[in-house]
GULO-451895 format. One line per 5 residues: number of its first residue (from 1); for each residue x negated, y, z negated of C-alpha. Coordinates in Angstrom, 1 decimal, padded with zeros to 4 digits, m for minus. Layout:
N
NUM) X Y Z | ... .
END
This chain:
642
1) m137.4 248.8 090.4 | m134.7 246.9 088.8 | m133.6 243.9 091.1 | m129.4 244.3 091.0 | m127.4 240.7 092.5 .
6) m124.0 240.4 093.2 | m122.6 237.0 092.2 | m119.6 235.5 092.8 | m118.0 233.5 090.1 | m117.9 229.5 090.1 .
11) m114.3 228.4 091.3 | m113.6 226.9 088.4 | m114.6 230.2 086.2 | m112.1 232.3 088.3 | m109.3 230.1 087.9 .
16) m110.0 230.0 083.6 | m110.7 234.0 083.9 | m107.7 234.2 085.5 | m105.8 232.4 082.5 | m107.6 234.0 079.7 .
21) m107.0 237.2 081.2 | m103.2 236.7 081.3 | m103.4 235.8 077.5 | m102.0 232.9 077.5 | m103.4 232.0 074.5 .
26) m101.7 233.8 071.1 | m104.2 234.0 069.2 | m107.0 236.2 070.7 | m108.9 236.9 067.2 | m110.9 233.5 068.1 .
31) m112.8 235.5 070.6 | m114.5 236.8 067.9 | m114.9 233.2 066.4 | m116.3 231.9 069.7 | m118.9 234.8 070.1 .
36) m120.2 234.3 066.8 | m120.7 230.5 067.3 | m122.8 231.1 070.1 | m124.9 233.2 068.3 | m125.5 230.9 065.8 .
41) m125.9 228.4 068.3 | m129.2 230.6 069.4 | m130.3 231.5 066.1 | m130.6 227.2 065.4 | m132.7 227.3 068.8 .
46) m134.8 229.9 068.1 | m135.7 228.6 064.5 | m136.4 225.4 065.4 | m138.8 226.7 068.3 | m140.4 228.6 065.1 .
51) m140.8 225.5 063.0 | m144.3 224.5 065.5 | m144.7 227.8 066.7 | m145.3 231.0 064.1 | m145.3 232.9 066.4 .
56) m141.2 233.1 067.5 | m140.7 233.8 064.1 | m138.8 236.9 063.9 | m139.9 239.9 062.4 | m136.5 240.2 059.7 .
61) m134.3 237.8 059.1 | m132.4 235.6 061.7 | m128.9 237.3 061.6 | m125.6 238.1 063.8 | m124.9 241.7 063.7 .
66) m121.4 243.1 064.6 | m121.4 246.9 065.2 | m118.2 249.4 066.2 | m117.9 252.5 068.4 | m114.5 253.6 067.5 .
71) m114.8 256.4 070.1 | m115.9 254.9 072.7 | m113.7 251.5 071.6 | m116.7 249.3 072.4 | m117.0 246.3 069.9 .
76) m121.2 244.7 070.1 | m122.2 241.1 068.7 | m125.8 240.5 068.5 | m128.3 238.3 067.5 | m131.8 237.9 067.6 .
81) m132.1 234.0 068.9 | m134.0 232.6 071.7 | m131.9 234.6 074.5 | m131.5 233.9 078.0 | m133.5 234.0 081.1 .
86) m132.3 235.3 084.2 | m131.2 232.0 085.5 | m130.2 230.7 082.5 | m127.4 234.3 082.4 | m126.9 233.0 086.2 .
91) m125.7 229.3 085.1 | m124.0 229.4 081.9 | m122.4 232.9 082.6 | m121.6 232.4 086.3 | m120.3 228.8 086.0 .
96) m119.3 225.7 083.4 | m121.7 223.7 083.2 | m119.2 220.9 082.4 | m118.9 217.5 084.2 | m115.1 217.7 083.0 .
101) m113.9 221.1 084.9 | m112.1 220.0 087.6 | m110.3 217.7 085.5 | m109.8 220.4 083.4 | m107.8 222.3 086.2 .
106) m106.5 219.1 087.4 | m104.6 218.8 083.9 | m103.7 222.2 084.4 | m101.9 221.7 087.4 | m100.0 218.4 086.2 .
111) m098.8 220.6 083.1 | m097.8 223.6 085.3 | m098.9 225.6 082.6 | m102.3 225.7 080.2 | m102.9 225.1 076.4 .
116) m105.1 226.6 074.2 | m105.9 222.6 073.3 | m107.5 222.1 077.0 | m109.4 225.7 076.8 | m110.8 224.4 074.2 .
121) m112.3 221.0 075.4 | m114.1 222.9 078.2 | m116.6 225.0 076.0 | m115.1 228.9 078.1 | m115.4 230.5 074.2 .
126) m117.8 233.2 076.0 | m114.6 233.9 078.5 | m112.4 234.3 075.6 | m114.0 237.7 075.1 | m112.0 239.0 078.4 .
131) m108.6 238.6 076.4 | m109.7 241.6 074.6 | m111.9 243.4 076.8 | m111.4 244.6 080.3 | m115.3 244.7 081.0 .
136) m118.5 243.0 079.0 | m121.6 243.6 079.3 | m124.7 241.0 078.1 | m128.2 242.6 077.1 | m130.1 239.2 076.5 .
141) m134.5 238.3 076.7 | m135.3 235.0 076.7 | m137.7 234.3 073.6 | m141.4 234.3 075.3 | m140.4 236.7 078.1 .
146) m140.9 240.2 077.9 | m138.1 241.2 080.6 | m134.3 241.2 079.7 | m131.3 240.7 081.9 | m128.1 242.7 081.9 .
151) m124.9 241.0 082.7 | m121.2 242.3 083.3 | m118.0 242.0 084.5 | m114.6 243.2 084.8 | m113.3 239.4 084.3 .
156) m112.1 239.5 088.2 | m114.0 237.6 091.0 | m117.4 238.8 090.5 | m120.0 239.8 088.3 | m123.5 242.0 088.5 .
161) m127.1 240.5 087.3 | m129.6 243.2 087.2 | m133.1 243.5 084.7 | m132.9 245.3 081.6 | m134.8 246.5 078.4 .
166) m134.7 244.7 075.1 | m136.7 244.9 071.8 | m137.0 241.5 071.2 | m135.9 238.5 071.8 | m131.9 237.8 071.6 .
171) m128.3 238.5 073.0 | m126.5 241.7 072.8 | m122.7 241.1 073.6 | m120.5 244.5 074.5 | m117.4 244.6 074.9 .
176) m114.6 247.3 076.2 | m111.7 246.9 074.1 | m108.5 247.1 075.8 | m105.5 248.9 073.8 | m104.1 247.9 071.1 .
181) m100.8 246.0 071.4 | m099.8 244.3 068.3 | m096.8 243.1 070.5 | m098.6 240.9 072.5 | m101.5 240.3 070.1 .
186) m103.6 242.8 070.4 | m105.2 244.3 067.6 | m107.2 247.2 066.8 | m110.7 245.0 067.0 | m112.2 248.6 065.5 .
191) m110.8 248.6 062.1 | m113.1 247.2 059.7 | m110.5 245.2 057.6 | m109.6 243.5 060.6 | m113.4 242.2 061.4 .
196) m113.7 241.6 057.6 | m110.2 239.0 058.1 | m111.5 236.9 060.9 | m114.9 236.8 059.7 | m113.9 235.3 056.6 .
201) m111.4 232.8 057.9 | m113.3 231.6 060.8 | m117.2 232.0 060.4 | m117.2 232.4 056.0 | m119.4 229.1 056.2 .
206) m121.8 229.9 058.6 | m125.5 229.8 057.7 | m126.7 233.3 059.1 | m125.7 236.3 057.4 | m123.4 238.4 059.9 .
211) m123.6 241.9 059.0 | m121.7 245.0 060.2 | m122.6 248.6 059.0 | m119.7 249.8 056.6 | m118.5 253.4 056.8 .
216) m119.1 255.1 053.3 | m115.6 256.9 051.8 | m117.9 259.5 050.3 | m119.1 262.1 053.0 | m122.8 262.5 050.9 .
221) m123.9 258.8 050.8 | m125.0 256.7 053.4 | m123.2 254.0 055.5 | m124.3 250.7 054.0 | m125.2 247.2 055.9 .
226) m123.0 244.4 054.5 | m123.0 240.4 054.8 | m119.5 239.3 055.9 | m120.0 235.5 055.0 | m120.7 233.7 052.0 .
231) m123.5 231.7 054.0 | m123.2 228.5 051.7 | m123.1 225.3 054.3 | m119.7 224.0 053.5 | m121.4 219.8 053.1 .
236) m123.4 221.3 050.2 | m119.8 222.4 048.2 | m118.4 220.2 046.0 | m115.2 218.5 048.1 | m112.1 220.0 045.6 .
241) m114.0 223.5 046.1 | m113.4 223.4 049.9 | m109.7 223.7 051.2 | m108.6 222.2 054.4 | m108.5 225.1 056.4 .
246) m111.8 225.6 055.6 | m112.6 222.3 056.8 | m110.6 222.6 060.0 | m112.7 226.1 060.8 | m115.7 224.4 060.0 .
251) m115.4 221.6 062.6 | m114.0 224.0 065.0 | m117.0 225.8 064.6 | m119.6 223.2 065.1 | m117.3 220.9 067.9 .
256) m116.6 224.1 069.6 | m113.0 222.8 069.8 | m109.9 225.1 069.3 | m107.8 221.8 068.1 | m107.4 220.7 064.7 .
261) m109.6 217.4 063.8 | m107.7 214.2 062.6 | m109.7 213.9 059.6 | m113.2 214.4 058.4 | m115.7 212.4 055.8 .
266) m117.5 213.8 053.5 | m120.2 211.8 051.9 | m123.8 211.8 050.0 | m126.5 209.1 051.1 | m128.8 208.6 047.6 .
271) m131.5 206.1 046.9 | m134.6 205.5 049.1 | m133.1 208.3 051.7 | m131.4 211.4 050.4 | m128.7 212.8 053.2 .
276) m125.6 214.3 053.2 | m122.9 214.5 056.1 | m119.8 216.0 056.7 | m118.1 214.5 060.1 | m115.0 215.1 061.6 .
281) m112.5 212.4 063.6 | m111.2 215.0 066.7 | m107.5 214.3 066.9 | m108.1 214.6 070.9 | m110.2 212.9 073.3 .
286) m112.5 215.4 075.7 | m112.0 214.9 079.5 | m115.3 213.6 079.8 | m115.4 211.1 077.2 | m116.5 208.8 079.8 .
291) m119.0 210.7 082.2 | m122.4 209.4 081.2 | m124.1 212.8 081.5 | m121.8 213.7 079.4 | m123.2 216.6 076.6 .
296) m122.3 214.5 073.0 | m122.3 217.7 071.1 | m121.6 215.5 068.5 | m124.2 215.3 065.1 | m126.2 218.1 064.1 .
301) m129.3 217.2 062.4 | m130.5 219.6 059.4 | m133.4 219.0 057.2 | m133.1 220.7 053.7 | m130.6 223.1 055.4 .
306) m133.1 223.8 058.0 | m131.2 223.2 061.9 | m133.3 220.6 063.5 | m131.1 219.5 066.6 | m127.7 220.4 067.8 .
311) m127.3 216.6 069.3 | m129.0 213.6 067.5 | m128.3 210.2 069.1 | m129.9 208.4 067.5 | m127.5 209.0 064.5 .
316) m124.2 207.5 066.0 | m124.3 204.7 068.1 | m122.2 204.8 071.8 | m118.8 203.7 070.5 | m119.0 206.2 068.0 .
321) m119.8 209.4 070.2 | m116.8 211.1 069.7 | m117.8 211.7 066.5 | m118.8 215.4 065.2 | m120.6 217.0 062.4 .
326) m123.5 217.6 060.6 | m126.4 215.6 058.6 | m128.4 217.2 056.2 | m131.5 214.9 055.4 | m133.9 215.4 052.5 .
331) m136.9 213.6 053.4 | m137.6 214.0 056.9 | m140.0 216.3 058.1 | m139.2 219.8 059.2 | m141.2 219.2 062.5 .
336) m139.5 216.0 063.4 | m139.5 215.0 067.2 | m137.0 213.0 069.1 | m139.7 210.3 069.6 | m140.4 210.5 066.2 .
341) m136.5 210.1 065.4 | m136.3 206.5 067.3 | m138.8 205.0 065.1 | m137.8 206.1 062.1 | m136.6 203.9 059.0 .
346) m135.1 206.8 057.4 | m132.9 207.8 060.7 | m132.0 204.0 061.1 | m130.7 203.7 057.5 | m128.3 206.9 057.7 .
351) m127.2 205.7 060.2 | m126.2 202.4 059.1 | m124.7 204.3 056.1 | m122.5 206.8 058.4 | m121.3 203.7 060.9 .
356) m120.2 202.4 057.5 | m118.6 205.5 056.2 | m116.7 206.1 059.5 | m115.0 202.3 059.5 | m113.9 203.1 055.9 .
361) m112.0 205.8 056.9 | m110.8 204.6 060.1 | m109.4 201.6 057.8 | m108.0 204.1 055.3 | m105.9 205.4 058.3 .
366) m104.5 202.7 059.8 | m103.3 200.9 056.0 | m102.1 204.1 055.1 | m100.9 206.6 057.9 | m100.2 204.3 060.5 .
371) m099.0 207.6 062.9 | m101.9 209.1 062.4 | m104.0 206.0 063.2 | m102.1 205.2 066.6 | m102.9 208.7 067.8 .
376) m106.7 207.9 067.1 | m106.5 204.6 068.7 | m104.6 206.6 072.4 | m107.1 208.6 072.4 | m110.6 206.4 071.4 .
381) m109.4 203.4 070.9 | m111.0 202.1 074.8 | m114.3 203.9 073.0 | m114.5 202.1 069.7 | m114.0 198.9 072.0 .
386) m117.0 199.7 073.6 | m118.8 198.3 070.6 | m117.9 194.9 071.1 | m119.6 194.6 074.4 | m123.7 195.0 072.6 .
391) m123.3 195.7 069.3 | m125.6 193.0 067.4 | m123.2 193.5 064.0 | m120.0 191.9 063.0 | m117.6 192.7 065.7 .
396) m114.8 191.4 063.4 | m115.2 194.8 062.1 | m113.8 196.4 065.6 | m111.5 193.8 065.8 | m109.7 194.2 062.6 .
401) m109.4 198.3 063.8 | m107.6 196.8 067.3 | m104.6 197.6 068.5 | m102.7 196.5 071.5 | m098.8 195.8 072.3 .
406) m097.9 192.5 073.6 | m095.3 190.0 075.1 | m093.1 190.4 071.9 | m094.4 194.1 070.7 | m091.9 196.2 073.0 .
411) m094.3 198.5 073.8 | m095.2 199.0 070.3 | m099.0 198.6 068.9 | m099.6 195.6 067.2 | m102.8 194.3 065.0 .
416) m105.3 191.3 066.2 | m104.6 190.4 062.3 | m101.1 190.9 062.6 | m101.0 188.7 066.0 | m102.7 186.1 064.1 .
421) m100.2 186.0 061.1 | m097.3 185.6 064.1 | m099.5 182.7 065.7 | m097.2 179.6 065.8 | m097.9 176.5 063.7 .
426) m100.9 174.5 065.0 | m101.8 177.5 067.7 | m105.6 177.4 067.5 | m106.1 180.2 070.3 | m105.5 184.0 071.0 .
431) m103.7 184.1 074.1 | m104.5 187.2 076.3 | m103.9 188.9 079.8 | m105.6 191.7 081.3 | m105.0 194.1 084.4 .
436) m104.5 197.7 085.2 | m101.5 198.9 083.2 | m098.9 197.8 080.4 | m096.2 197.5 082.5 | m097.8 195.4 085.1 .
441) m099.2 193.0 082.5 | m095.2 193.3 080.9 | m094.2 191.6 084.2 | m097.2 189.3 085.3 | m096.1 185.9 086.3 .
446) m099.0 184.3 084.1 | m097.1 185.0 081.0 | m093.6 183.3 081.9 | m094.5 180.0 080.6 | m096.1 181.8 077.3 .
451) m092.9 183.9 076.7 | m090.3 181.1 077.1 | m091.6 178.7 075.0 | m092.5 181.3 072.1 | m096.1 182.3 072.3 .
456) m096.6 185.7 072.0 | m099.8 186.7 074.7 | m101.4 190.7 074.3 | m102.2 193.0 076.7 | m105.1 194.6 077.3 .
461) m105.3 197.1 080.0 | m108.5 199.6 079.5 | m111.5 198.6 081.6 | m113.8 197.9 078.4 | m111.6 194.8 078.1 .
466) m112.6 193.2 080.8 | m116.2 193.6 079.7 | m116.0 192.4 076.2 | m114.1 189.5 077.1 | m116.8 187.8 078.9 .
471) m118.1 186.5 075.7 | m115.1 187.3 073.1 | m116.0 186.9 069.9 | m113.9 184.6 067.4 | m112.1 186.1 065.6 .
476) m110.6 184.5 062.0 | m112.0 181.2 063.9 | m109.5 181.5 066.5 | m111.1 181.6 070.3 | m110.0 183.5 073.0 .
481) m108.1 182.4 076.5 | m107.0 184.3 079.4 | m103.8 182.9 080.1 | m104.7 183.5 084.0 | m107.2 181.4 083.8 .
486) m106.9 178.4 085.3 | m107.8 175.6 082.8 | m105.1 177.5 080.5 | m103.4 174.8 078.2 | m099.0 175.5 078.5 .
491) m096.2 173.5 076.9 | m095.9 171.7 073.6 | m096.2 168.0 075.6 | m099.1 168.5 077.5 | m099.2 165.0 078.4 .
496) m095.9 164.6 079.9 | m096.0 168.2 081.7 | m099.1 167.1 083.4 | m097.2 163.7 084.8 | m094.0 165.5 085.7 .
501) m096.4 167.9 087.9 | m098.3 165.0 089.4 | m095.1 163.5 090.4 | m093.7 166.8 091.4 | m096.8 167.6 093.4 .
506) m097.0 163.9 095.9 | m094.0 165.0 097.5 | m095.3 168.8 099.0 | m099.1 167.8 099.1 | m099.1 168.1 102.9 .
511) m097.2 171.3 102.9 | m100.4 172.1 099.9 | m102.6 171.5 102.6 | m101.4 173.5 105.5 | m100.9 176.6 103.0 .
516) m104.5 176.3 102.2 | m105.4 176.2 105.7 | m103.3 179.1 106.4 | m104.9 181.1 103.8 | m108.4 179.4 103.9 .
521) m110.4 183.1 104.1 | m108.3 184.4 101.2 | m108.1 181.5 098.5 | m110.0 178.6 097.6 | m106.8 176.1 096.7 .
526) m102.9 176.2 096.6 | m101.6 173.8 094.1 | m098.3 173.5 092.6 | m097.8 175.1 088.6 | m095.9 174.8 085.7 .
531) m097.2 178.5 084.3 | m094.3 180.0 086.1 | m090.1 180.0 085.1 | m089.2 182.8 087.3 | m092.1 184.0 089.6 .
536) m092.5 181.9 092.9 | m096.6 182.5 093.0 | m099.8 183.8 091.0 | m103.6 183.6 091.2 | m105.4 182.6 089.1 .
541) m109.3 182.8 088.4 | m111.9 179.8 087.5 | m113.1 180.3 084.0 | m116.8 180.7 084.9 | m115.9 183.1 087.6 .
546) m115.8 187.2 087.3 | m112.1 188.5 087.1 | m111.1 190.5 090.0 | m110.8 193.6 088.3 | m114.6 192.9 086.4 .
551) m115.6 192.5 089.9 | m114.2 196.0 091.6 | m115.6 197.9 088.4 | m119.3 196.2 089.7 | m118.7 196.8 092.6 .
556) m118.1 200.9 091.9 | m120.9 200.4 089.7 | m123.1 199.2 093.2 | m124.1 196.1 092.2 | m123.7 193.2 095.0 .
561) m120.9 190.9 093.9 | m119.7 188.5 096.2 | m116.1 187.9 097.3 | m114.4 185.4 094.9 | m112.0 183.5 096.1 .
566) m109.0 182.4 093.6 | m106.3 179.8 093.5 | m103.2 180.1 094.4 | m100.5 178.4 092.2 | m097.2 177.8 093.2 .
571) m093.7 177.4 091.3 | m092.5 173.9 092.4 | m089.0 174.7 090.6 | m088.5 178.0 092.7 | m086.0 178.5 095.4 .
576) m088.8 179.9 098.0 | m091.0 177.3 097.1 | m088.0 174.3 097.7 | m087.0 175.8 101.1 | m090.2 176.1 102.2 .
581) m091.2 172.3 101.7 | m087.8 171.9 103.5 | m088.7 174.0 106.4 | m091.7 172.3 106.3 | m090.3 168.5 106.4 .
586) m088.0 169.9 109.4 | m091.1 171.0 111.2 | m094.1 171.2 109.6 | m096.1 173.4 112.7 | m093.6 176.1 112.8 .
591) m094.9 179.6 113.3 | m093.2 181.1 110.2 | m095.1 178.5 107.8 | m098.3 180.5 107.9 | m096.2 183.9 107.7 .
596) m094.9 182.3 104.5 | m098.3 181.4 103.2 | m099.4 184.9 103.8 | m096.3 186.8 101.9 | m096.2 184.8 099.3 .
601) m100.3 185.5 098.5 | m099.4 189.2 099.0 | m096.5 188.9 096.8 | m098.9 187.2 094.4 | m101.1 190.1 094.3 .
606) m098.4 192.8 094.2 | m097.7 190.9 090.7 | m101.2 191.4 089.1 | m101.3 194.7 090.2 | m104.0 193.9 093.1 .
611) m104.5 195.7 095.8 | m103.5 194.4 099.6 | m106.1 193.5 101.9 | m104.2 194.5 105.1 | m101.1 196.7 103.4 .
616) m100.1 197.7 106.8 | m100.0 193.9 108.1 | m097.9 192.8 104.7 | m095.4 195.6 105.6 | m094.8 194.4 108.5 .
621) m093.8 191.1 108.3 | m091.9 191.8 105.5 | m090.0 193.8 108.0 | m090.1 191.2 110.2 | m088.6 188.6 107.5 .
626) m085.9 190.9 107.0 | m085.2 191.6 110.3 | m084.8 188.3 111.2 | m082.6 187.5 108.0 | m080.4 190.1 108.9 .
631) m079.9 189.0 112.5 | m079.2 185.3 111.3 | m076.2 186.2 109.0 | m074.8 188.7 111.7 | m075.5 185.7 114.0 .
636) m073.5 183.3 111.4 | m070.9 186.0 110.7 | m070.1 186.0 114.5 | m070.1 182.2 114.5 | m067.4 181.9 111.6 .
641) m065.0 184.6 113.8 | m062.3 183.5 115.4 .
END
């Protein structure tokens, strides 16, 4: 007896159901789109299971079949691929097997409101289908099972798993059209002009023939079987023979992205290795971008037009993973393993050839469609960056594809090149700050000194930056310098700014010592600075030490790293910093000198956007300091009154 199970949709799933089912999205012919992608998807599975075993060959060809009950209003998409098992119908129809989702729904609930751009970057085509349909049912058999496993649903909280017949192996996809209601973008999925349409626009280049039986006009003959697409891969067409929107259908096909791409590359590999590849730049980053489990779903590997693998690694290195599309190689073998792929020559030169192919383009967009460019770069510019952390190549290459603003940019994106250009006569370094956003970095006290006497310092602000800059590589023979570090050169003289802080620093070098004392578990040194103009304190870091924010992403990463202890650098020319040493002269073991010491290393790390040791203990003697500020000018106020 059939086993029936009662499931109840993933979280996640109900809360997309719930949005696909309120049509939010306009155009609901993609559902149509989406379905066939997946059956492709299973079709590539199956044949490459086939290629070392004869026997999942199928017994016709590999093909998507659409059929139509007009009566009945039931629409069925089929295919004969390598199916599902029971738990597979479970996990993939049940739930999203996405490390992204609940970022998904978080972005939904910034927005207020969904797009169909992040329904797309979560992979829900299947869900799509429930736009259309108020109930679907799946007929699938996993390919080397002989039991199948029917699956539906009305698209509300739940859905029913139960065992099934089917011939052979595959998916059989049925779903109960709603009405049609052209109003709200609902057509009538039953005519056969209107399968015909989106076939054509979205699936023309797909390499499976998808047929649908055609209803003869003449009552004696027959109804006839006919193939839909063209079935000629689009990388094999001559470039001015395919238009753009064929090109934007294509990558939404493979990338499974309902988003335009920024740009693709078309290109052929001849000589010792014969290839060609058609990638595609996606004009928005996936939520997961970072997750390292994340699914790449990024290069398809074909052999003579043969699907091989849906995600080849080995073709693309990390920085590059955003990256989709397809390689069609001529001289590997059909039976090619992945082991097989990480030794090979062949592999390793296309890929060297794409890498090459991919920084072309990249520089073609930012000489010549400088918008376009700066959307690539907010979206995987932190990525590309990536490569300059390992890569054994010329990391000029990355470097000349930077962008960052700066001190002098306004919030604009500026060029390493063009930084270097600006560099003021006899400037020998590339000055640099990092930390956890623009603004902070906008306002750090460590670039006061840089500003007012001209030198222009850039921010960086992505975590990969603080990697990368461990070992920065030259760049046009000009070194890198952190201008918190604490060996950082400032000032034109640096002779005579050196004596005039020696001088400046014999008078306070007591009140140095009972700061440091104060604030011995917290720094290593207080010294007076001449890095600061309008700040009263900063810390800054040794330059053989870990920064502080390299540290905390160890840290997360569970390595043991020890607690570094920084300098603190005072402004000797600052208001606080002069009344202090005066308080101090007055009575140098009053109680308010260590409160002193302690707010002005909290203010310090307020500045660099650090977090508080003890928040609650810095709040309250701030409110203390004001308190007691407040009571002395009533006090004085009182004292003036006749």
């Amino acid at each position: 007896m059939s086993k029936i199970e009662k499931h109840e949709f993933q979280a996640e799933v109900k809360q997309i159901l719930d949005l696909v089912v309120r049509s939010l999205y306009s155009n609901k012919d993609i559902f149509l789109r989406e379905l066939v992608s997946n059956a492709c998807d299973a079709l590539d599975r199956r044949r490459f299971e086939a290629i070392t075993n004869s026997d999942f060959e199928p017994e016709g060809d590999y093909e998507v079949t659409i059929q139509r009950e007009p009566g009945d209003r039931i629409l069925t998409v089929l295919d004969n691929g390598i199916g599902m098992s029971r738990r597979e119908v479970v996990e993939n129809l049940g739930t999203i097997a996405h490390s992204g989702s609940k970022e998904f729904l978080a972005a939904l609930a910034q927005q207020g409101q969904t797009t169909p751009d992040l329904i797309g970057e979560f992979g829900v085509g299947f869900y799509a289908s429930f736009m259309v349909a108020d109930r679907v049912e799946v007929v699938t058999r996993r390919l080397g099972e002989d039991t199948g496993t029917l699956w539906r649903s009305s698209g509300d909280a739940e859905f029913i798993v139960e065992d099934a017949e089917r011939a052979g192996p595959g998916t059989t996809i049925r779903l109960h059209l709603k009405a049609v209601d052209e109003e709200n973008g609902l057509k009538d999925y039953m005519t056969e002009w209107t399968i015909r349409e989106i076939i054509k626009r979205y699936s023309d280049f797909v390499s499976y023939p998808i047929r649908m039986e055609i209803e003869s006009t003449d009552s004696k003959k027959k109804n006839q079987i006919e193939t839909l697409n063209s079935m000629k891969a689009i990388w094999t067409r001559p470039k001015n023979e395919v238009t753009d929107e064929e090109y934007r259908e294509f990558y939404k096909h493979i990338a499974h992205d309902w988003t335009d791409p920024l740009s693709h590359i078309s290109v052929k590999l001849e000589g010792a290795v014969e290839a060609r590849a058609l990638l595609f730049i996606p004009s928005k980053a996936p939520l997961d971008l970072y997750y390292q489990e994340m699914s790449y779903r990024g290069i398809q590997l074909y052999v003579r037009q043969v699907f091989i693998m849906d995600e080849c690694k080995d073709l693309m290195p990390r920085h590059l993973r955003f990256i989709k599309g397809v390689v069609d190689s001529e001289d590997l073998s059909l039976n090619v393993s992945r082991e097989m792929l990480q030794q090979n020559r062949q592999i390793s030169a296309v890929r060297k050839f794409l890498v090459r192919k991919i920084f072309d383009e990249l520089r073609r967009l930012k000489q010549h469609e400088s918008e376009k460019y700066q959307r690539f770069w907010r979206e995987f510019g932190a990525v590309l960056k990536e490569g300059l952390v390992g890569w054994d190549d010329k990391k000029e290459t990355i470097l000349d594809l930077m962008l960052c603003t700066s001190s002098t940019s306004a919030g604009e994106f500026t060029g390493i090149e063009d930084y270097v250009n600006r560099m003021k006569d006899g400037q020998d370094i590339i000055y640099y700050i990092t930390g956890p956003d623009q603004e902070t970095l906008a306002n750090s006290p460590h670039i006061e000194k840089f500003v007012d006497q001209g030198h222009e310092v850039l921010f960086l602000s992505d975590r990969v930056d603080e990697m990368w800059l461990q070992q920065p590589p030259e760049y046009k023979g000009k070194k890198w310098k952190s201008v918190g570090a604490d060996d950082v050169e400032i000032g034109e003289n640096q002779k005579q700014e050196k004596k005039d802080l020696q001088n400046k620093t014999a008078k306070p070098k007591n009140l140095l010592s009972t700061l440091q004392g104060h604030l011995s578990d917290q720094v290593k040194d207080v010294r007076l600075s001449s890095r600061m103009t309008d700040s009263p304190a900063c810390l800054v870091s040794d330059s053989d030490e870990l920064s502080p924010q390299l540290a905390a992403m160890l840290r997360e990463m569970g390595q043991d790293v020890p607690r570094i202890k920084r300098i603190l650098e005072l402004n000797p020319d600052h208001p606080i910093v002069v009344s202090l040493q005066e308080k101090f002269e007055q009575d140098k073991n009053a109680p308010e000198i260590e409160e002193y010491a302690l707010l002005l290393h909290g203010q310090a790390l307020l500045a660099e956007g650090a977090e508080l040791p003890n928040p609650t203990d810095f709040g309250t003697r701030v409110a203390q300091l004001m308190e007691k500020a407040l009571q002395d000018s009533s006090n004085s106020r009182r004292a003036e009154t006749p």
